[in-house]
Phi, psi and omega in degrees: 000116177229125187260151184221072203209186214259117157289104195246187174300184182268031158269340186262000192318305198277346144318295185314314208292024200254335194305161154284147194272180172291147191104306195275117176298102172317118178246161194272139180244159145266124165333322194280339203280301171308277198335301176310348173246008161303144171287178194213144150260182177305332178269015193071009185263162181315146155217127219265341171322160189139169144246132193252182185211132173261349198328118147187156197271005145307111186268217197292307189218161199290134176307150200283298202320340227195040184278348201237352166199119181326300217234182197213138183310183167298289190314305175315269188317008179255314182294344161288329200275331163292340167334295193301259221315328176295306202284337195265319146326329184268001186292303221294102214085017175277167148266339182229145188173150173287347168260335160299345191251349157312299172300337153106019153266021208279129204068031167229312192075028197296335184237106162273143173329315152341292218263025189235130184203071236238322210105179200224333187223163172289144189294164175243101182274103190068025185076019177238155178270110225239172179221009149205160199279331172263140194282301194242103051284152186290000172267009178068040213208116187306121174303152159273156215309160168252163169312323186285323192281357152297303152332310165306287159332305181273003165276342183249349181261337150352317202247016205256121154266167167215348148011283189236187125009270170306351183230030169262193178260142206310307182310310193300314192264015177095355206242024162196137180311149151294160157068030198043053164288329162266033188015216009273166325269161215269149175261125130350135204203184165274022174165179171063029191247023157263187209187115160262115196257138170242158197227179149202180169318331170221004146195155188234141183235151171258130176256123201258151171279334153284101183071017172065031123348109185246138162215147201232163174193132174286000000 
């Protein structure tokens, strides 16, 4: 079974499955119309199996340039994303570029277009085109850190050694995704962004394709 839609947490999961692929014009349902058309397992709860995808070049929080508007017609968003595919074209085999240096490869060219599996279109939501990945606060924008949780931060990054091996940080060693990609929640990145769900009668697992991250929940 391969499902192809935008992954969001799993509190929205049974939601999604209701959502439009890219591409597809949302029609109007009667609640009853839906329901009927959730997939089911044998025991009647949704079933969210499959392989999914969050790729998309919506990012986390809204660009200043789009501040004013959550969401974005077809036309708008067809004329961005071709933007996006240009600007993204012009990396492959460049050493400097604003995405190479997001990724931290700036002067190097360490990452070429092969290796970038970022999305191609703005996430779509309720049949809309969204322009940030966050709903709420309604400006799109990681509320700000408080002090204390500054405090926190910088005390844990204190303790971050680089000495050995053994002391760089688990993402830097492969042995967790970068960017929450197994969350919560789990994010989009610059590849590596499907997820396979498996259910059984009392829990359903997630397989994150970045770094083989498994999270399970009863």
């Amino acid at each position: 079974m391969m499902s192809y839609r935008l992954f969001v947490p799993l509190v929205a999961l049974a939601v999604m499955l209701a959502a439009p692929l890219p591409g597809q014009t949302p029609k109007a349902a009667t609640p009853a119309a839906k329901a009927k058309g959730i997939p089911r397992t044998p025991d009647g709860h949704p079933d969210l199996q499959g392989i999914w995808t969050n790729a998309t070049i919506t990012p986390l929080e809204r660009p200043a340039a789009l501040a004013s508007k959550p969401t974005l017609t077809d036309a708008e968003a067809k004329a961005l994303e071709q933007k996006s595919a240009e600007e993204l074209a012009k990396v492959d085999g460049a050493s400097e570029a604003p995405l190479l240096a997001a990724a931290g490869s700036n002067g190097t060219g360490g990452y070429n277009v092969l290796f970038i599996d970022r999305g191609s279109e703005f996430a779509r939501v309720d049949g809309v085109k969204r322009t940030s990945l966050i709903v709420d606060p309604p400006d799109g924008k990681v509320p700000p850190t408080t002090p204390e949780a500054r405090q926190r931060a910088g005390a844990m990054f204190k303790g971050f050694r680089f000495d050995n091996v053994n002391d760089r940080p688990i993402s830097e060693r492969c042995l967790l995704g970068f960017g929450s990609t197994s969350g919560p929640p789990m994010l989009p990145v610059l590849y590596n962004n499907n997820y396979q769900i498996v259910q059984t009668s009392d829990h359903v697992m997630i397989l994150v394709e970045m770094v083989h991250d498994a999270a399970s929940s009863a």
